[in-house]
N, C-alpha and C positions, 0 to 999 in steps of 0.2 A: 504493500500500500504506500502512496507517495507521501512525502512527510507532509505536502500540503493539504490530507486530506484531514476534514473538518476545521478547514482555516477560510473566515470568511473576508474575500473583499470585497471594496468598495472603491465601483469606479465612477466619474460624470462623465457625463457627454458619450455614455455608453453606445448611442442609437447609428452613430455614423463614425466613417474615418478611423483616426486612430482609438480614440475608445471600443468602437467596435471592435479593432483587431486586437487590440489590449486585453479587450473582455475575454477573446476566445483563446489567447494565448492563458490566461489565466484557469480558467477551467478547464480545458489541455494539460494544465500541468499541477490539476489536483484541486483549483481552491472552488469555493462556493464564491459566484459572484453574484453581489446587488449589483442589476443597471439604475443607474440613476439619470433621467436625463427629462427634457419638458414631453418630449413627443412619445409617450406611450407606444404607437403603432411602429416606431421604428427600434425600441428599446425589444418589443414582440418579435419582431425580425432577429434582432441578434439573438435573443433568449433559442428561437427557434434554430439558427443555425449552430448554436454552443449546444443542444438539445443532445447529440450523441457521443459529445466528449465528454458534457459534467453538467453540474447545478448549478441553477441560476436565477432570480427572483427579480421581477421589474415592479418600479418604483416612478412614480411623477416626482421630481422634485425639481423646481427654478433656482438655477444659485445666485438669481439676483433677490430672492427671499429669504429673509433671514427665520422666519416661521418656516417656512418651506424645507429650508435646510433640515432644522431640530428637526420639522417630522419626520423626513428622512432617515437620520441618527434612531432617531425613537423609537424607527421600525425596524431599524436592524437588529437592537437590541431586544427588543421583544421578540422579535423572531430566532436571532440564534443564543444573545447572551454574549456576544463578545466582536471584536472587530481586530483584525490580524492585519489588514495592509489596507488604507486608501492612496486612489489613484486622484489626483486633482488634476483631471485634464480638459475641463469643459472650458470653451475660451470661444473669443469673439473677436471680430478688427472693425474698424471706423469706414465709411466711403474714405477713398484713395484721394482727399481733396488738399488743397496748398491747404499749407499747417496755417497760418493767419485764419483759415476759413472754417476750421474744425471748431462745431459749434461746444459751448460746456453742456450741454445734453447727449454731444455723441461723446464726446471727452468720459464723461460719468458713466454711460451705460458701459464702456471696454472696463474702467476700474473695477466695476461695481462684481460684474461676472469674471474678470481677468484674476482681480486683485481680491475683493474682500472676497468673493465668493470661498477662494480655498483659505482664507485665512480662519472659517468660519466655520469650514471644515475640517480641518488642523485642528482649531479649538475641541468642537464637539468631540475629536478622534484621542485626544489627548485624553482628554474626560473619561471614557471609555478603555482606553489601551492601559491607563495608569493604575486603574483599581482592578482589575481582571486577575483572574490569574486560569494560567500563567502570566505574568507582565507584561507586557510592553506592546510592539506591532512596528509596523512600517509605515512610513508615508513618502510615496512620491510625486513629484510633480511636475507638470508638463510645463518644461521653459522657454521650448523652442530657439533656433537659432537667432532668432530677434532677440533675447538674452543677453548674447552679444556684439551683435551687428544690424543696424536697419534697414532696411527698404525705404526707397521716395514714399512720402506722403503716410509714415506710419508711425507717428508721433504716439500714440493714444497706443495701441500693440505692444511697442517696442518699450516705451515706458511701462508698462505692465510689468513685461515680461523681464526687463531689467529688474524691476522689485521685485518679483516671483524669486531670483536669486538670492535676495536679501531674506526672503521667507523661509526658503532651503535653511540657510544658514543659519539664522536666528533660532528657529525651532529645532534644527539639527540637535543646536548646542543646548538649550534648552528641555530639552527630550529625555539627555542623555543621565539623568536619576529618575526616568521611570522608564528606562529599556525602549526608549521610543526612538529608532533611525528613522534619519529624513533624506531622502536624495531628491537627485533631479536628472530627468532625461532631458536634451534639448533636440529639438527634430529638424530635422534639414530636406523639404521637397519629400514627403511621405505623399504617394499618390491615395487623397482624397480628393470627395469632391470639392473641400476647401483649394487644391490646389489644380483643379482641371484648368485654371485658367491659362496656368502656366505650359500647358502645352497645347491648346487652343487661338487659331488666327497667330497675331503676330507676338503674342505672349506674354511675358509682363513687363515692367520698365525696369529698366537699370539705374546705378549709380549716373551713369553719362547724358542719360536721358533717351538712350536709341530702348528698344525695346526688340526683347530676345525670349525663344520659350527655352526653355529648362527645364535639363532631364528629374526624371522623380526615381524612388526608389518605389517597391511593395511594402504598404504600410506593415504587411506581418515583420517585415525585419525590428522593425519597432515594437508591434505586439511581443516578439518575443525580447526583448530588452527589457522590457518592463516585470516580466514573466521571470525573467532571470535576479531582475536586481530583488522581487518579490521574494524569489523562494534560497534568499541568503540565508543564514542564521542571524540572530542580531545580532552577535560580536562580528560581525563585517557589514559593510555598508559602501555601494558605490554610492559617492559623495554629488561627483556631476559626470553622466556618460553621455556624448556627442553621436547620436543616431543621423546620416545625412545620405544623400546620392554619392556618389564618389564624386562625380564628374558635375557637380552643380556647383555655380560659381560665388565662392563663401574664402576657398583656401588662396591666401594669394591677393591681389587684384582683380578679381573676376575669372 
């Protein structure tokens, strides 16, 4: 039996892309997962294709609700009794508009699900990971390569996901007297539909301003990263792993 089993996570943004592939790398490799995400019928869809590998349980929750959230938390606990790894991957970007014109209402909606939503998460998971026993649990989070580099016109993103680093770390080191690791994946061109753009017509824009499509990878490369940093033991912890295309233009100049 795989050491994951009866170990439950919890991912956002479960219904598409990389949560999806996250999800099913996870129950593949033993865990009970909660999907967590707004759209029910697309959380049914992954539940349905994770159906011959492992358990799995959907959940409505919005992570720009802070209610929304706890009841999330509320039902996990009541249903298993304990929570062993969340996945904070549910995230959002602004229209592609000059940064002078990014309104504070689109500004706040990226914080609000980028930034407080896993912070609130974090919190609730602390809650729960700290009094359990056995102790402690995982938490990772999705920091994408915006983390450390921007794109044109992604002020609102890229400041997120820059803080999302701070949050890694913060809580990393805060965690560490109740057996609580924190990492962070960052994702480079995972082909979702977040990213069809980038290989559709004439593709996305560049630093220079020309605009070029770019190669993606299969988001399972990512689902299983996540899958791996999950089924560590907690005296080990990847701290920050870099998931990207080879050939997508990040290393270097372009």
């Amino acid at each position: 039996m795989s050491e994951a089993a009866n170990k439950i996570a919890v991912v956002t943004g479960a219904g598409t892309g990389v949560g999806r592939a996250a999800s099913l790398a996870l129950m593949n490799a033993g865990f009970t997962v909660v999907l967590a995400g707004r759209r029910v019928e697309m959380l049914e869809e992954t539940k349905k294709l994770g159906d011959n590998v492992g358990k799995s349980m959907s959940v409505s929750a919005d992570m720009t609700s802070p209610a929304s959230i706890a009841a999330l938390f509320a039902k996990v606990m009541e249903t298993y009794g304990r929570l062993d790894v969340l996945f904070n991957n549910a995230g959002m970007g602004a229209p592609p508009v000059n940064f002078e014109d990014l309104t504070l209402e689109q500004w706040q909606a990226v914080v609000n699900t980028n930034l407080t939503g896993p912070f609130l998460c974090t919190q609730h998971a602390f809650r729960i990971m700290k009094d359990q026993t056995p102790r402690g649990g995982r938490i990772i989070n999705n920091g994408s390569i915006s983390a450390h580099a921007p794109r044109p016109y992604s002020a609102a993103y890229t400041s997120t996901k820059h803080a999302i680093t701070g949050l890694t770390k913060a809580s990393n080191l805060d965690g560490r007297k109740y057996d609580i690791a924190v990492g962070q994946v960052d994702i480079g061109n995972a082909a979702t539909p977040m990213t069809d753009r980038m290989v559709a017509g004439p593709g996305v824009m560049q630093p220079d301003g020309t605009m070029k499509q770019e190669p993606r990878m299969d988001a399972k490369a990512v689902g299983d990263a996540v899958a791996y940093m999950a089924s560590l033991p907690l005296d080990a912890n990847v701290l920050f792993m870099t998931v990207m295309a080879t050939k997508m233009p990040f290393v270097g100049r372009g």
